[in-house]
Phi, psi and omega in degrees: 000131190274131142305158188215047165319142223214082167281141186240139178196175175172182218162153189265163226230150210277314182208154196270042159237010166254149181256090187198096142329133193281309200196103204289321171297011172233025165263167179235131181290111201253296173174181145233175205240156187246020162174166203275356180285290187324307164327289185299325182314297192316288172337274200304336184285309178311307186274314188295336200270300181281344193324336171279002201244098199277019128198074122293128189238122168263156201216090189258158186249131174288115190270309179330334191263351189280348163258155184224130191248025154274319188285170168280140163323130162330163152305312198286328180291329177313323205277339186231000000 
């Protein structure tokens, strides 16, 4: 069974029409998720929870996608 891993994360933001973090050592890490709902509830709680602070941002990353478990492995993945 393939995983669909999810990073949900955010932060406040330089400027709000931008992805640009104010201070990339204050983002905050929500978790990661084992599927795109569970992901979005967290994402949504997290932005209904800053809604007031128009820059803050949350955010989920297909982590799934950072991988291809078809392709071959790297050199560095090799090394470890």
């Amino acid at each position: 069974m393939t995983q669909r891993l999810h990073l949900v994360f955010g932060g406040e933001l330089t400027d709000p029409t931008r992805s640009t973090f104010k201070n990339v050592d204050d983002i905050h890490i929500v978790g990661i998720f084992p599927d795109y709902q569970s992901a979005y509830d967290a994402w949504k709680s997290e932005a209904h929870r800053t809604v007031d602070n128009a820059h803050m941002r949350y955010f989920i990353a297909h982590l799934h996608r950072l991988r291809d478990e078809e392709a071959a492995a790297s050199s560095t993945e090799e090394l470890g």
